[in-house]
C-alpha positions as CSV (number, residue, x, y, z in Angstrom):
1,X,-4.5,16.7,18.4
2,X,-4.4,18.5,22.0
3,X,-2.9,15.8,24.4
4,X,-4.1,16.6,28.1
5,X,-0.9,17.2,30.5
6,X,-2.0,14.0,32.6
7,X,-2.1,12.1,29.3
8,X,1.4,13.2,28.6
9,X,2.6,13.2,31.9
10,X,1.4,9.7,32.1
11,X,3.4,8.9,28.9
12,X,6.1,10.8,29.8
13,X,6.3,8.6,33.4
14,X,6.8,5.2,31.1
15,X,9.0,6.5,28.5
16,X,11.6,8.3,30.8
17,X,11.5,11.8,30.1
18,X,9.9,15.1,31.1
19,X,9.9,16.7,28.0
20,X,10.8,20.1,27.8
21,X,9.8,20.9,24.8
22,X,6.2,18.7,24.5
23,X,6.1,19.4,21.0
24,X,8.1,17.1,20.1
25,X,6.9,14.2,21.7
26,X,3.5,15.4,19.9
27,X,5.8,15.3,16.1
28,X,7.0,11.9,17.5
29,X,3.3,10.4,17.6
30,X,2.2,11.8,14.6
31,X,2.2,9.2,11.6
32,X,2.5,9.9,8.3
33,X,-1.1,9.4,7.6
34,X,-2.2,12.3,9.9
35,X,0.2,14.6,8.8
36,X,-1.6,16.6,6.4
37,X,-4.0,18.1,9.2
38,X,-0.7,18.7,10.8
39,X,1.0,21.0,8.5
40,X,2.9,18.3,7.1
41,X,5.1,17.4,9.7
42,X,5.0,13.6,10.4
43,X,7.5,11.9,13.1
44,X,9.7,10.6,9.9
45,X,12.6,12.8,10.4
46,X,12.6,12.0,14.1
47,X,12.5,8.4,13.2
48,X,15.5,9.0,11.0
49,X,17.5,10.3,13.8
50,X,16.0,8.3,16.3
51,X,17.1,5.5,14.4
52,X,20.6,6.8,14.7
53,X,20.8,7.7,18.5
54,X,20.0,4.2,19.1
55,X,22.2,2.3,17.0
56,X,25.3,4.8,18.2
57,X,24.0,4.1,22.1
58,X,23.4,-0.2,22.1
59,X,26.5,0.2,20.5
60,X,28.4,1.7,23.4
61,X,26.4,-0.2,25.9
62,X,27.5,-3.3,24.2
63,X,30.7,-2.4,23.9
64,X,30.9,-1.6,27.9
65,X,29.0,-4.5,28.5
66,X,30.4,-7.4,26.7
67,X,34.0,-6.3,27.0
68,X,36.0,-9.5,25.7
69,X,33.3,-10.0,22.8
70,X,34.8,-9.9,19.9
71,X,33.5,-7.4,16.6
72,X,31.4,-10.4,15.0
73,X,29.4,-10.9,18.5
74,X,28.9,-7.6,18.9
75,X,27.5,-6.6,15.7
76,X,25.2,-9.9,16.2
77,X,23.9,-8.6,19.4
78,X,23.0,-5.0,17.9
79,X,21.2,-6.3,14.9
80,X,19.1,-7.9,17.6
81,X,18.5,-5.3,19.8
82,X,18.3,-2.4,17.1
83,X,15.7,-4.3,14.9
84,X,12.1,-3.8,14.1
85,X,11.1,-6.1,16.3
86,X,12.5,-5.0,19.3
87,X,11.4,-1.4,18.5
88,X,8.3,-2.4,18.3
89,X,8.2,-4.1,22.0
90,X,9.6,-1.0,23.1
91,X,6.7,1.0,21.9
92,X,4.4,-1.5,23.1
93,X,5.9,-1.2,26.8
94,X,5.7,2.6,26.6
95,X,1.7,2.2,25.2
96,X,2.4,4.2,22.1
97,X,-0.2,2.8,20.2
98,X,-2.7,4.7,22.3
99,X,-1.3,7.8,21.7
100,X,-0.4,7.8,18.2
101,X,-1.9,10.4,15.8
102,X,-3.2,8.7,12.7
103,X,-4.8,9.2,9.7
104,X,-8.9,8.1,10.1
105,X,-8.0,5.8,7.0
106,X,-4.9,4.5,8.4
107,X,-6.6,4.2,12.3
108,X,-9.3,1.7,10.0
109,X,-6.7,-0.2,9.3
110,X,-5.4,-1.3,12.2
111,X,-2.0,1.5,11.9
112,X,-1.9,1.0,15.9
113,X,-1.3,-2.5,15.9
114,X,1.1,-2.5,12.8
115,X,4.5,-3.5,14.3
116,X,6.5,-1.7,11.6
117,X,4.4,1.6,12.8
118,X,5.3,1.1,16.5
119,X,8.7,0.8,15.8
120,X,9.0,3.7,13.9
121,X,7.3,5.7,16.6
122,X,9.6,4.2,19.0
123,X,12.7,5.5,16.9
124,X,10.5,9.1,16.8
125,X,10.6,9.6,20.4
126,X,14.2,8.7,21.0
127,X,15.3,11.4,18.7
128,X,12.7,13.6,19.8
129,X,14.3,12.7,23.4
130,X,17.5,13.2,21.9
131,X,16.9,17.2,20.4
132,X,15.4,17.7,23.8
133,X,17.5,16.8,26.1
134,X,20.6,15.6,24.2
135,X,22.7,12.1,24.2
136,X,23.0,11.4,27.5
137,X,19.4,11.8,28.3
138,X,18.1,9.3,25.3
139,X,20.7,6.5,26.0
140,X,19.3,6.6,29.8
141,X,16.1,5.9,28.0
142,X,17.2,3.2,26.0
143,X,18.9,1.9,28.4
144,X,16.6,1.5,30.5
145,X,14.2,0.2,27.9
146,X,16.7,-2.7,27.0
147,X,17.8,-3.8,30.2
148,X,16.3,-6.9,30.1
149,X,17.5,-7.3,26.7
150,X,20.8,-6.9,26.8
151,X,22.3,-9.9,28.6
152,X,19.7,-12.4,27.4
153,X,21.6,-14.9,24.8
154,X,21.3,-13.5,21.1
155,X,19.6,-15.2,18.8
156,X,21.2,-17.9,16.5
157,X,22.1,-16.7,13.4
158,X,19.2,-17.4,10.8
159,X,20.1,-18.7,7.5
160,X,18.8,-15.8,4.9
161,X,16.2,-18.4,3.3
162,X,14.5,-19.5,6.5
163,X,14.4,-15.5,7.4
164,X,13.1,-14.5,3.7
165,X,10.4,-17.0,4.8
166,X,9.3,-15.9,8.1
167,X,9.4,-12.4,6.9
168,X,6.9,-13.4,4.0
169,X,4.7,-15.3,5.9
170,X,4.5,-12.6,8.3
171,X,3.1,-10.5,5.6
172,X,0.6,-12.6,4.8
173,X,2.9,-13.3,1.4
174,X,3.2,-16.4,-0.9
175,X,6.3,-18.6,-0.1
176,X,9.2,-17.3,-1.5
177,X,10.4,-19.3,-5.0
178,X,13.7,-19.7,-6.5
179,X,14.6,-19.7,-10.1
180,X,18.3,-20.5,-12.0
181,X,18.9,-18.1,-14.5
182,X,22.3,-19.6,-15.0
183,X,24.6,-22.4,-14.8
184,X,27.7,-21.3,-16.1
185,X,31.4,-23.1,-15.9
186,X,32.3,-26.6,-15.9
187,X,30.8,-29.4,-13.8
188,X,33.5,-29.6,-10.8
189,X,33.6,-25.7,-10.6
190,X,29.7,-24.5,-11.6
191,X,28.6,-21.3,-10.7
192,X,24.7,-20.3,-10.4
193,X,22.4,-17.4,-10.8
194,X,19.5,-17.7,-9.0
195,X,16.5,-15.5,-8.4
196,X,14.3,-15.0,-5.2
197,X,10.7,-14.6,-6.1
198,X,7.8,-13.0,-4.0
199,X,4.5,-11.8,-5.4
200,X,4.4,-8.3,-5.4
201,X,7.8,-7.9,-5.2
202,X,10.8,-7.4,-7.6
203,X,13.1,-10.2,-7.7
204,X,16.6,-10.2,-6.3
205,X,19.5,-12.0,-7.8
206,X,22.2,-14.0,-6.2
207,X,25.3,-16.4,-7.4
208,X,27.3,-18.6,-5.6
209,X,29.0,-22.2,-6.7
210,X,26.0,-24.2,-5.4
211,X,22.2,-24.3,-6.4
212,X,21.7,-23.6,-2.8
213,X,24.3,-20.9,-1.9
214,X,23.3,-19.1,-5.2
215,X,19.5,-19.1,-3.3
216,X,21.3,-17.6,0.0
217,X,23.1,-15.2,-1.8
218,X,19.5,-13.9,-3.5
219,X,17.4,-14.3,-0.5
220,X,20.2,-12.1,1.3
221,X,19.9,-9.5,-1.6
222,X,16.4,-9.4,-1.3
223,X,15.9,-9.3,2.7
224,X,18.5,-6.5,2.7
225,X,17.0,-4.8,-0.1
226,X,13.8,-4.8,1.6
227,X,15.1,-3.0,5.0
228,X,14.5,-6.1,7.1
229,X,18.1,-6.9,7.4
230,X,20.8,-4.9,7.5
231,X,23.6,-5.1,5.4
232,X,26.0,-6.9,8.1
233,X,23.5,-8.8,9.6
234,X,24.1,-12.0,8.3
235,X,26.7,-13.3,10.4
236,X,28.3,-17.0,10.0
């Protein structure tokens, strides 16, 4: 799609960057969906590396920031600021969604308001920012992006049931169930395997010496398995 040079100058004003090279910005906008009119080239290996250049640069902004935090808060406060949520915000604060290149199928169904398709547009344009201009210029844009982000408290940790749930509901899922598979051991040291249950999904297991820890463990399992936490996200 030929973008006018007052359209992208106009998006180039709220992201941050002149880009030298406006072919990229164009990969960065251009959703899977729409890719086959495109040559095949979707914005998913910018989103890959996006997804990198900003983990590595809240990272060192925390770490500059926050200088007496210790490892635990720091990790806490990047899962918050790197998540999909928060992408997503940013995309919405550069107007992304009217620029996006989608499939006609995928414009029908709403693509430009999905929040997991903002966010991975977001990540796009940082590492198209990034092979553009290099580090220093996509951390000022992130940066800038998160300012307001940066020093506001982090949230409270979230147990990994009560998240599970959100996340489900969110999706317009069923209520996550729990099943025992297992009771195992004797009654003052029992240990339990339990299951996490969506519709539509495949199960995830979890154990633990409680009904209810066995149910953390596999609502952990599955949230992580999923891609809406990350692996050391669960903090507490």
């Amino acid at each position: 799609m030929a973008r006018s040079k007052a359209d992208r100058g106009e998006l180039e004003r709220r992201i941050g960057h002149v880009f030298a090279d406006p072919h990229l910005l164009e990969r960065a906008l251009t959703h899977v969906s729409a890719a086959a009119g495109e040559g095949g080239r979707s914005n998913q290996r910018l989103e890959f590396l996006g997804d990198r250049v900003l983990g590595l640069a809240v990272s060192e902004l925390l770490y500059r920031t926050f200088p007496d935090a210790v490892e635990g808060e720091l990790s806490h406060r990047l899962s918050d600021l790197v998540r999909r949520e928060t992408c997503s915000a940013m995309a919405t604060g550069w107007d992304l969604a009217a620029h996006l290149l989608l499939g006609s199928g995928e414009a029908k169904a709403g693509g430009r308001r999905k929040p997991a398709t903002l966010a991975d547009a977001a990540e796009a344009v940082l590492g198209a920012v990034f092979l553009d201009a290099g580090y220093e210029a996509a951390r000022g844009v992130i940066e800038r992006s998160l300012s307001d982000k940066v020093n506001s408290p982090s949230r409270p940790p979230r147990d990994p049931k009560t998240a599970l749930q959100e996340w489900a509901q969110g999706l317009g899922k069923t209520t996550p169930t729990y099943a025992v598979l297992e009771r195992a051991g004797p009654d003052h040291a029992p240990r339990f395997c339990v299951a996490a249950r969506i519709e539509g999904l495949a199960e995830a297991v979890g154990r633990g010496g409680s009904k209810r820890a066995a149910e953390q463990s596999a609502a952990l399992a599955l949230l992580t398995r999923e891609g809406v936490w990350a692996e050391n996200e669960h903090v507490g």
